[in-house]
C-alpha positions as a printed NumPy array, in Angstrom:
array([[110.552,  86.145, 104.536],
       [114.224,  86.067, 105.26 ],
       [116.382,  89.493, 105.064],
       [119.969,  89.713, 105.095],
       [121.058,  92.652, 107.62 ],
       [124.13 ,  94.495, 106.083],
       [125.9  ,  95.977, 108.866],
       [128.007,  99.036, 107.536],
       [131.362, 101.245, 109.239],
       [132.136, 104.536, 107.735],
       [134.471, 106.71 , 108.745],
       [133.677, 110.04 , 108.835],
       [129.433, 109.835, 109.322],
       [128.835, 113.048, 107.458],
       [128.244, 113.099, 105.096],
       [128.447, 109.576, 103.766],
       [125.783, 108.11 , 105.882],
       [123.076, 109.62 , 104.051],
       [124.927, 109.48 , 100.817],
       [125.677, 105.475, 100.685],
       [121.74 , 104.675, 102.166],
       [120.236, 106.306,  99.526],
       [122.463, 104.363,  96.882],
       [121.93 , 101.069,  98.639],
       [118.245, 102.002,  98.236],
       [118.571, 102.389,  94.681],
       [119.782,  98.971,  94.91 ],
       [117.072,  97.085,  96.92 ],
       [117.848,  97.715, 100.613],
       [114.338,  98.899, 102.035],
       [115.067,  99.677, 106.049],
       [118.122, 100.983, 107.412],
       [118.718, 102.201, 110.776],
       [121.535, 104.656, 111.95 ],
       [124.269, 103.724, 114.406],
       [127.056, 105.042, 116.159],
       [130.047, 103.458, 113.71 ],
       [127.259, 103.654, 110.509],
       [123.887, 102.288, 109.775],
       [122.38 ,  98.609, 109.112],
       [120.727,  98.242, 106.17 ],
       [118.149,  95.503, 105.377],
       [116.799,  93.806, 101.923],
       [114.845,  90.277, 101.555],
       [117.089,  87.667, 101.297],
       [116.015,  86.747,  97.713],
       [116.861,  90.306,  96.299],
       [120.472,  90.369,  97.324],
       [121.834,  91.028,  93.998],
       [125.169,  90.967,  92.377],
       [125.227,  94.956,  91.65 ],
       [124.701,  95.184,  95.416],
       [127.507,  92.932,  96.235],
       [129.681,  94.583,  94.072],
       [128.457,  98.085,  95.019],
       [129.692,  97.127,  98.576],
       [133.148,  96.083,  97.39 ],
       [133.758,  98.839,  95.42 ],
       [132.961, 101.093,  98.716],
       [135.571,  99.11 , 100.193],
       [138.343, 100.003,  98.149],
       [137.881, 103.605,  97.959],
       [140.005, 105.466,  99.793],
       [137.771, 108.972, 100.184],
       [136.602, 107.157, 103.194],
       [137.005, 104.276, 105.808],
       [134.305, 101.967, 104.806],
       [133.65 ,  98.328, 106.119],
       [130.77 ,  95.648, 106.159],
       [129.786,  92.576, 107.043],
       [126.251,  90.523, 105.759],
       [123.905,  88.415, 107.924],
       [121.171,  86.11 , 107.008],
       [118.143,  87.066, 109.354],
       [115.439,  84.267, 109.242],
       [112.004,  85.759, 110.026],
       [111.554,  83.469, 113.35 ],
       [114.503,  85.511, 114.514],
       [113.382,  89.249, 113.826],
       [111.343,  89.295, 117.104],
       [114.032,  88.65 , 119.191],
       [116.344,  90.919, 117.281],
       [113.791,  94.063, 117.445],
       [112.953,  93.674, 121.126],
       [116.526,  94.493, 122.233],
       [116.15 ,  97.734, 120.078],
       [113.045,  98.985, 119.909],
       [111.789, 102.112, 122.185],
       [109.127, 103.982, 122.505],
       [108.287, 106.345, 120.02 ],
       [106.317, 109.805, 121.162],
       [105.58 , 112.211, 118.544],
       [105.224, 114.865, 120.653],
       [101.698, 114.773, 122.53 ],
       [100.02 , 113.508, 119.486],
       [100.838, 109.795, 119.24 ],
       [102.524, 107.087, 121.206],
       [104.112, 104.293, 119.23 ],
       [104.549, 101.157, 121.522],
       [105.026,  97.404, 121.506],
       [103.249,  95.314, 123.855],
       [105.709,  95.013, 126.459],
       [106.187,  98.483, 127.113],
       [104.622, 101.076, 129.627],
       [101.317, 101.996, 128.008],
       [100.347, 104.89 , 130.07 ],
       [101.242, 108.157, 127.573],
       [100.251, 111.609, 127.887],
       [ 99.222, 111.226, 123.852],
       [ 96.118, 111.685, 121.467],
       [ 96.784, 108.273, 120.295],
       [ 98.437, 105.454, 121.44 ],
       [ 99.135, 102.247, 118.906],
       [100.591,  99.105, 119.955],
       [102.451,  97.201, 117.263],
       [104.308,  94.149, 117.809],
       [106.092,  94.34 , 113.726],
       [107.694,  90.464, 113.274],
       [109.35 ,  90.985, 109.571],
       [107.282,  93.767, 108.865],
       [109.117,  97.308, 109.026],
       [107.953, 100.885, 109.369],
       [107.807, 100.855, 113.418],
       [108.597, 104.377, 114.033],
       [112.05 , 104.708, 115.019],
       [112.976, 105.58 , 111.054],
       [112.758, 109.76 , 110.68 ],
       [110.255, 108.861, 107.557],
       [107.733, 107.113, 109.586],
       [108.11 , 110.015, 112.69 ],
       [107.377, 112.504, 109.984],
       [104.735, 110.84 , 108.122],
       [102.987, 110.614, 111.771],
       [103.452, 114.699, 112.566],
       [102.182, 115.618, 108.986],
       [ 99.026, 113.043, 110.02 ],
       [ 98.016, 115.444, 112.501],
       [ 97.172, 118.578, 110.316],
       [ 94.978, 116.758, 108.143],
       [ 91.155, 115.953, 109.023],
       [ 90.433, 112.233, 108.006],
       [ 86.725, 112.297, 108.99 ],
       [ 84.62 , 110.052, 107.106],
       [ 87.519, 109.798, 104.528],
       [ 88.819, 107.144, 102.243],
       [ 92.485, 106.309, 102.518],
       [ 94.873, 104.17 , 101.167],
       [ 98.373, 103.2  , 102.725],
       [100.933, 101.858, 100.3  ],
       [103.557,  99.819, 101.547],
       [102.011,  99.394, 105.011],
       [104.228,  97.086, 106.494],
       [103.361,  96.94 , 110.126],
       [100.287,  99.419, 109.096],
       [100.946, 102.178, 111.513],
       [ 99.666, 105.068, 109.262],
       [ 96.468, 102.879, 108.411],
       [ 95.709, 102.18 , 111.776],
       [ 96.176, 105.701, 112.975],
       [ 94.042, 107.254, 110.063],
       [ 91.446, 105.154, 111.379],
       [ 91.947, 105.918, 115.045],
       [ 91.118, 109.695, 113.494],
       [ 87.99 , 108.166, 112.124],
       [ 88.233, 107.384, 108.563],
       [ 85.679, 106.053, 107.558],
       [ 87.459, 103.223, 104.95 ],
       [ 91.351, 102.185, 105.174],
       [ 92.794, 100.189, 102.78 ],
       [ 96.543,  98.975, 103.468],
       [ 98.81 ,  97.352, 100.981],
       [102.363,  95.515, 100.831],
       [104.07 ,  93.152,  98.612],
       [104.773,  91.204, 101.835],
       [102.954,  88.768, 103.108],
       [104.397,  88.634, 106.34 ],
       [103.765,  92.258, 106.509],
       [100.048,  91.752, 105.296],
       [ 99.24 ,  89.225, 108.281],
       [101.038,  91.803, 110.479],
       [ 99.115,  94.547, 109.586],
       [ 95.943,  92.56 , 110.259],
       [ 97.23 ,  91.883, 113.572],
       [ 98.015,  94.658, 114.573],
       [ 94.609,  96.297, 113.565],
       [ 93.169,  94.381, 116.076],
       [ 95.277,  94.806, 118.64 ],
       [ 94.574,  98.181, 118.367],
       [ 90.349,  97.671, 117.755],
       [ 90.445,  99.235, 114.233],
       [ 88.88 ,  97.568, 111.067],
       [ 91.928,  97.84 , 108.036],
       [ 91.272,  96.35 , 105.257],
       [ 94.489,  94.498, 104.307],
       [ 95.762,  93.445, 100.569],
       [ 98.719,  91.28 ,  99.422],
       [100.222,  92.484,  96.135],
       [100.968,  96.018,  94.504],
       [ 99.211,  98.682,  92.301],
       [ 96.981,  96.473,  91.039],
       [ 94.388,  96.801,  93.917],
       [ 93.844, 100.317,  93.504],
       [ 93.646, 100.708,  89.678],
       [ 89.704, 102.274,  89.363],
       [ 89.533, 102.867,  92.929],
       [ 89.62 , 106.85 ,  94.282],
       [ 90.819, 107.293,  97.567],
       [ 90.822, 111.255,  99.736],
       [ 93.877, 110.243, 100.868],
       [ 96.901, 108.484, 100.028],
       [ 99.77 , 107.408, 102.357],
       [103.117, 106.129, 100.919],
       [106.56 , 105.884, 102.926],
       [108.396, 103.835, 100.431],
       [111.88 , 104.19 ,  98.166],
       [111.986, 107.142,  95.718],
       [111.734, 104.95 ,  92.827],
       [108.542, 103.151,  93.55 ],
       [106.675, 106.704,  94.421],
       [108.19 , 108.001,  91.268],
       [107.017, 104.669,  89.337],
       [103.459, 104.732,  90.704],
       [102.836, 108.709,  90.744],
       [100.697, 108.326,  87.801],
       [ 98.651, 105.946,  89.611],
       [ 98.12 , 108.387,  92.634],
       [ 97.413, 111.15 ,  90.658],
       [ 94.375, 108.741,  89.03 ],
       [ 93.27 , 107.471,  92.392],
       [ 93.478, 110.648,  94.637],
       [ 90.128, 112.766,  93.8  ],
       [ 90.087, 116.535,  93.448],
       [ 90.978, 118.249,  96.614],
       [ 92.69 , 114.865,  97.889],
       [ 95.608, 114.767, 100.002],
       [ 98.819, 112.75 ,  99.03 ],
       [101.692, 111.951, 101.968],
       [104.951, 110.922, 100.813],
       [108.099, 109.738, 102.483],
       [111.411, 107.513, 102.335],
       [113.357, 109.842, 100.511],
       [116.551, 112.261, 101.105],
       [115.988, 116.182, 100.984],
       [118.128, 115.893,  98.177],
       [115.543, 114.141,  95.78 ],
       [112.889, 117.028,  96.595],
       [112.736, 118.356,  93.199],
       [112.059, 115.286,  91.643],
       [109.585, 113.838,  93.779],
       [107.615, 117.24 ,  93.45 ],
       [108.271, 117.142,  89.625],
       [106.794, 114.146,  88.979],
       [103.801, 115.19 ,  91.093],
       [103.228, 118.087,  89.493],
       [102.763, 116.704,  85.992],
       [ 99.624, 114.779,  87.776],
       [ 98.176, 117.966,  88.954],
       [ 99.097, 117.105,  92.488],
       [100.644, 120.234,  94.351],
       [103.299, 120.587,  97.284],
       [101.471, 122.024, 100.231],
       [103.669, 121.25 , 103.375],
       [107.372, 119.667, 104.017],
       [108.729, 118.213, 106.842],
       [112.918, 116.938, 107.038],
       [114.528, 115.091, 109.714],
       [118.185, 114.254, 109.885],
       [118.382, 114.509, 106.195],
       [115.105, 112.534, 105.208],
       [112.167, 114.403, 103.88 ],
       [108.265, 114.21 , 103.699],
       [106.254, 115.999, 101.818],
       [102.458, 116.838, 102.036],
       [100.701, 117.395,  98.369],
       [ 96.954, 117.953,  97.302],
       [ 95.092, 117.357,  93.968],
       [ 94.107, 120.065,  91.814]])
Protein backbone atom coordinates (compact mmCIF):
# COMPACT_ATOMS: atom_id res chain seq x y z
CA UNK A 1 0.00 0.00 0.00
CA UNK A 2 1.21 3.45 -0.82
CA UNK A 3 0.87 6.40 1.93
CA UNK A 4 1.35 9.91 1.31
CA UNK A 5 3.60 11.45 4.27
CA UNK A 6 2.27 15.02 5.07
CA UNK A 7 5.05 16.82 6.52
CA UNK A 8 3.63 19.75 8.75
CA UNK A 9 5.47 23.37 10.35
CA UNK A 10 3.68 25.09 13.09
CA UNK A 11 4.70 27.78 14.79
CA UNK A 12 4.26 27.85 18.18
CA UNK A 13 4.19 23.66 19.06
CA UNK A 14 1.87 24.08 21.99
CA UNK A 15 -0.54 23.76 21.80
CA UNK A 16 -1.37 23.20 18.16
CA UNK A 17 0.54 20.05 17.71
CA UNK A 18 -1.81 18.01 19.51
CA UNK A 19 -4.73 20.07 18.43
CA UNK A 20 -4.24 19.80 14.39
CA UNK A 21 -3.21 15.66 14.78
CA UNK A 22 -6.22 14.89 16.28
CA UNK A 23 -8.26 16.80 13.48
CA UNK A 24 -6.19 15.29 10.72
CA UNK A 25 -7.20 12.01 12.42
CA UNK A 26 -10.70 12.78 12.15
CA UNK A 27 -9.87 13.06 8.62
CA UNK A 28 -8.01 9.78 7.77
CA UNK A 29 -4.36 10.32 8.77
CA UNK A 30 -3.59 7.10 10.95
CA UNK A 31 0.35 7.60 12.16
CA UNK A 32 1.93 10.74 12.91
CA UNK A 33 5.16 11.28 14.47
CA UNK A 34 6.38 14.50 16.35
CA UNK A 35 9.28 16.65 15.20
CA UNK A 36 11.21 19.49 16.09
CA UNK A 37 9.40 22.22 13.49
CA UNK A 38 5.86 19.90 13.82
CA UNK A 39 4.86 16.38 13.19
CA UNK A 40 4.48 14.07 9.91
CA UNK A 41 1.42 12.68 9.48
CA UNK A 42 0.64 9.58 7.33
CA UNK A 43 -2.71 8.20 5.47
CA UNK A 44 -2.88 5.47 2.49
CA UNK A 45 -2.50 7.00 -0.58
CA UNK A 46 -6.05 6.09 -1.78
CA UNK A 47 -7.78 7.93 1.22
CA UNK A 48 -6.30 11.33 0.59
CA UNK A 49 -9.47 13.13 0.38
CA UNK A 50 -10.60 16.49 -0.71
CA UNK A 51 -11.82 17.62 2.98
CA UNK A 52 -8.22 16.80 3.92
CA UNK A 53 -6.75 18.85 1.23
CA UNK A 54 -8.80 21.57 1.96
CA UNK A 55 -8.48 21.18 5.76
CA UNK A 56 -4.70 21.78 5.11
CA UNK A 57 -5.27 24.96 3.11
CA UNK A 58 -7.47 26.43 5.30
CA UNK A 59 -4.63 25.91 8.17
CA UNK A 60 -2.58 27.78 5.89
CA UNK A 61 -4.33 30.87 5.78
CA UNK A 62 -5.04 31.35 9.31
CA UNK A 63 -3.19 33.68 10.89
CA UNK A 64 -3.56 32.38 14.84
CA UNK A 65 -0.52 30.50 13.84
CA UNK A 66 2.47 29.90 11.40
CA UNK A 67 1.42 26.82 9.66
CA UNK A 68 3.09 25.15 6.53
CA UNK A 69 3.09 21.70 4.64
CA UNK A 70 4.22 19.89 2.06
CA UNK A 71 2.75 16.10 0.71
CA UNK A 72 4.83 13.09 -0.42
CA UNK A 73 3.86 9.97 -2.13
CA UNK A 74 5.63 7.07 -0.14
CA UNK A 75 5.52 3.77 -2.20
CA UNK A 76 5.64 0.76 0.16
CA UNK A 77 9.14 -0.58 -1.41
CA UNK A 78 10.42 2.66 0.04
CA UNK A 79 9.11 2.59 3.78
CA UNK A 80 12.05 0.31 4.82
CA UNK A 81 14.54 2.53 3.90
CA UNK A 82 12.69 5.52 5.23
CA UNK A 83 12.10 3.84 8.87
CA UNK A 84 15.65 2.57 9.27
CA UNK A 85 17.12 6.11 9.40
CA UNK A 86 14.53 6.77 12.26
CA UNK A 87 13.79 4.11 14.16
CA UNK A 88 15.45 3.46 17.81
CA UNK A 89 15.17 1.34 20.28
CA UNK A 90 12.31 1.37 22.35
CA UNK A 91 12.72 0.23 26.31
CA UNK A 92 9.74 0.38 28.38
CA UNK A 93 11.43 0.50 31.34
CA UNK A 94 12.81 -3.10 32.37
CA UNK A 95 9.76 -4.74 31.07
CA UNK A 96 10.10 -4.86 27.28
CA UNK A 97 12.61 -4.11 24.60
CA UNK A 98 11.24 -3.09 21.23
CA UNK A 99 13.95 -3.68 18.48
CA UNK A 100 14.48 -4.16 14.77
CA UNK A 101 16.82 -6.63 13.55
CA UNK A 102 19.75 -4.60 13.10
CA UNK A 103 20.01 -3.33 16.42
CA UNK A 104 21.94 -4.43 19.67
CA UNK A 105 19.78 -7.22 21.07
CA UNK A 106 21.31 -7.63 24.40
CA UNK A 107 18.55 -5.70 26.93
CA UNK A 108 18.29 -5.82 30.52
CA UNK A 109 14.23 -6.51 29.76
CA UNK A 110 11.41 -9.15 30.55
CA UNK A 111 10.79 -9.25 26.94
CA UNK A 112 12.50 -8.48 24.03
CA UNK A 113 10.52 -8.36 20.39
CA UNK A 114 12.15 -7.85 17.20
CA UNK A 115 10.00 -6.28 14.51
CA UNK A 116 11.17 -5.31 11.23
CA UNK A 117 7.38 -3.14 10.36
CA UNK A 118 7.65 -2.53 6.19
CA UNK A 119 4.16 -0.44 5.72
CA UNK A 120 2.83 -1.66 8.76
CA UNK A 121 2.78 0.98 11.75
CA UNK A 122 2.50 0.73 15.51
CA UNK A 123 6.47 0.18 16.15
CA UNK A 124 6.72 1.76 19.45
CA UNK A 125 8.11 5.07 19.11
CA UNK A 126 4.23 6.58 19.10
CA UNK A 127 3.30 7.45 23.11
CA UNK A 128 0.01 5.13 22.34
CA UNK A 129 1.89 2.06 21.57
CA UNK A 130 4.61 2.85 24.76
CA UNK A 131 1.54 3.03 26.89
CA UNK A 132 -0.43 0.25 25.62
CA UNK A 133 2.95 -1.85 26.39
CA UNK A 134 3.27 -0.45 30.32
CA UNK A 135 -0.54 -1.09 30.94
CA UNK A 136 0.38 -4.88 29.37
CA UNK A 137 2.37 -5.49 32.30
CA UNK A 138 -0.29 -5.30 35.16
CA UNK A 139 -2.48 -7.66 33.58
CA UNK A 140 -2.03 -11.63 33.85
CA UNK A 141 -2.65 -13.16 30.29
CA UNK A 142 -2.19 -16.81 31.37
CA UNK A 143 -4.03 -19.21 29.42
CA UNK A 144 -6.14 -16.23 28.09
CA UNK A 145 -7.87 -15.42 24.88
CA UNK A 146 -7.00 -12.13 23.26
CA UNK A 147 -7.73 -10.23 20.43
CA UNK A 148 -5.61 -7.26 18.93
CA UNK A 149 -7.47 -4.89 16.66
CA UNK A 150 -5.63 -3.00 14.29
CA UNK A 151 -2.38 -4.94 14.79
CA UNK A 152 -0.33 -3.53 12.29
CA UNK A 153 3.14 -4.76 12.92
CA UNK A 154 1.40 -7.00 15.86
CA UNK A 155 3.50 -5.91 18.73
CA UNK A 156 0.75 -6.19 21.45
CA UNK A 157 -0.24 -9.74 19.96
CA UNK A 158 3.06 -10.98 20.00
CA UNK A 159 3.85 -9.76 23.46
CA UNK A 160 0.50 -11.14 24.99
CA UNK A 161 1.71 -14.29 23.79
CA UNK A 162 5.28 -13.98 24.98
CA UNK A 163 3.16 -13.68 28.56
CA UNK A 164 1.60 -16.94 27.61
CA UNK A 165 -1.77 -16.55 26.24
CA UNK A 166 -2.93 -19.24 25.40
CA UNK A 167 -4.89 -17.98 21.86
CA UNK A 168 -4.01 -14.52 19.99
CA UNK A 169 -5.92 -13.39 17.36
CA UNK A 170 -4.58 -10.16 15.42
CA UNK A 171 -6.51 -8.14 12.94
CA UNK A 172 -5.95 -5.16 10.32
CA UNK A 173 -7.59 -3.89 7.31
CA UNK A 174 -4.08 -4.03 5.78
CA UNK A 175 -2.76 -6.52 4.07
CA UNK A 176 0.63 -5.48 4.11
CA UNK A 177 0.24 -5.19 7.77
CA UNK A 178 -1.38 -8.78 7.96
CA UNK A 179 1.76 -10.49 6.20
CA UNK A 180 3.83 -8.32 8.59
CA UNK A 181 2.35 -9.40 11.54
CA UNK A 182 2.84 -13.02 10.48
CA UNK A 183 6.35 -12.28 10.05
CA UNK A 184 7.08 -10.92 12.69
CA UNK A 185 5.43 -13.69 14.90
CA UNK A 186 7.95 -15.81 13.79
CA UNK A 187 10.69 -13.92 14.11
CA UNK A 188 9.90 -13.72 17.47
CA UNK A 189 8.79 -17.86 17.87
CA UNK A 190 5.15 -17.03 18.80
CA UNK A 191 2.04 -18.64 17.07
CA UNK A 192 -0.57 -15.34 16.13
CA UNK A 193 -3.19 -16.07 14.42
CA UNK A 194 -3.46 -13.34 11.74
CA UNK A 195 -6.82 -12.01 9.84
CA UNK A 196 -7.27 -9.60 6.89
CA UNK A 197 -10.46 -7.52 7.18
CA UNK A 198 -12.41 -5.76 10.14
CA UNK A 199 -15.16 -6.56 12.76
CA UNK A 200 -16.41 -9.14 10.96
CA UNK A 201 -13.97 -11.84 12.34
CA UNK A 202 -14.91 -11.44 15.77
CA UNK A 203 -18.74 -11.15 15.59
CA UNK A 204 -19.78 -14.52 17.97
CA UNK A 205 -16.38 -14.89 19.14
CA UNK A 206 -15.55 -13.94 23.15
CA UNK A 207 -12.22 -13.00 23.81
CA UNK A 208 -10.59 -12.21 27.96
CA UNK A 209 -8.94 -9.64 26.45
CA UNK A 210 -9.13 -7.08 23.92
CA UNK A 211 -6.32 -4.82 22.58
CA UNK A 212 -7.12 -1.78 20.34
CA UNK A 213 -4.66 1.28 19.62
CA UNK A 214 -6.60 2.78 16.83
CA UNK A 215 -8.40 6.44 16.00
CA UNK A 216 -11.17 7.53 18.42
CA UNK A 217 -13.76 7.02 15.92
CA UNK A 218 -13.25 3.42 15.05
CA UNK A 219 -13.10 2.43 19.04
CA UNK A 220 -16.16 4.53 19.43
CA UNK A 221 -17.79 2.75 16.20
CA UNK A 222 -16.93 -0.79 17.31
CA UNK A 223 -17.49 -0.40 21.28
CA UNK A 224 -20.62 -2.26 20.95
CA UNK A 225 -18.81 -5.01 19.43
CA UNK A 226 -16.22 -5.20 22.37
CA UNK A 227 -18.62 -5.00 24.88
CA UNK A 228 -20.31 -8.37 23.02
CA UNK A 229 -17.00 -10.08 22.59
CA UNK A 230 -15.17 -9.30 25.95
CA UNK A 231 -16.71 -11.91 28.63
CA UNK A 232 -17.55 -10.97 32.20
CA UNK A 233 -14.54 -9.99 34.14
CA UNK A 234 -12.62 -9.32 30.69
CA UNK A 235 -10.14 -6.75 30.24
CA UNK A 236 -10.41 -4.07 27.40
CA UNK A 237 -7.03 -1.79 26.43
CA UNK A 238 -7.60 1.20 24.49
CA UNK A 239 -5.38 3.77 22.88
CA UNK A 240 -4.80 6.42 19.95
CA UNK A 241 -6.63 9.05 21.44
CA UNK A 242 -5.92 12.68 23.11
CA UNK A 243 -6.62 13.14 26.98
CA UNK A 244 -9.06 15.40 25.76
CA UNK A 245 -11.53 12.71 24.31
CA UNK A 246 -11.46 10.80 27.83
CA UNK A 247 -14.99 11.32 28.60
CA UNK A 248 -16.21 10.05 25.57
CA UNK A 249 -14.26 7.09 25.10
CA UNK A 250 -15.29 6.08 28.77
CA UNK A 251 -18.94 7.07 27.92
CA UNK A 252 -19.39 4.96 25.29
CA UNK A 253 -17.85 2.13 27.33
CA UNK A 254 -19.87 2.46 29.99
CA UNK A 255 -23.20 2.01 28.22
CA UNK A 256 -21.62 -1.67 27.39
CA UNK A 257 -21.06 -2.38 30.97
CA UNK A 258 -17.36 -2.06 30.49
CA UNK A 259 -15.72 0.03 33.42
CA UNK A 260 -12.53 2.39 33.60
CA UNK A 261 -10.06 0.70 35.87
CA UNK A 262 -6.58 2.31 35.11
CA UNK A 263 -5.25 5.42 32.82
CA UNK A 264 -2.10 6.08 31.55
CA UNK A 265 -1.18 9.77 29.38
CA UNK A 266 1.90 10.59 27.65
CA UNK A 267 2.67 13.89 26.02
CA UNK A 268 -0.97 14.51 25.64
CA UNK A 269 -2.12 10.95 24.35
CA UNK A 270 -4.06 8.72 26.63
CA UNK A 271 -4.74 4.94 27.33
CA UNK A 272 -7.09 3.63 29.22
CA UNK A 273 -7.49 0.17 30.95
CA UNK A 274 -11.40 -1.02 31.32
CA UNK A 275 -13.02 -4.38 32.56
CA UNK A 276 -16.47 -6.00 31.90
CA UNK A 277 -19.07 -6.05 34.39
Amino acid sequence: MDYQKITVTIQPRTPWVDVFIDELSELGCDSFEETKKGFNAYIPNHELNENLKNHLKSLVKNKNFQFDYTLEKIPSKNWNEIWEKSFEPIIVGDWCSILAPFHETKKTTNHTIIIEPKMSFGTGHHETTYMMVETMKSIDFQKKKVLDMGTGTGILAILAKKMNAEYVEAIDIDSEAVENCVENASRNHVEVVSKLGSKEHIKGKLFDAILANINRNILLEQMPLYGESLKPGGMLILSGFLTEDEQTVTAAAKKENIILSDKKNKENWLCLAFIKE
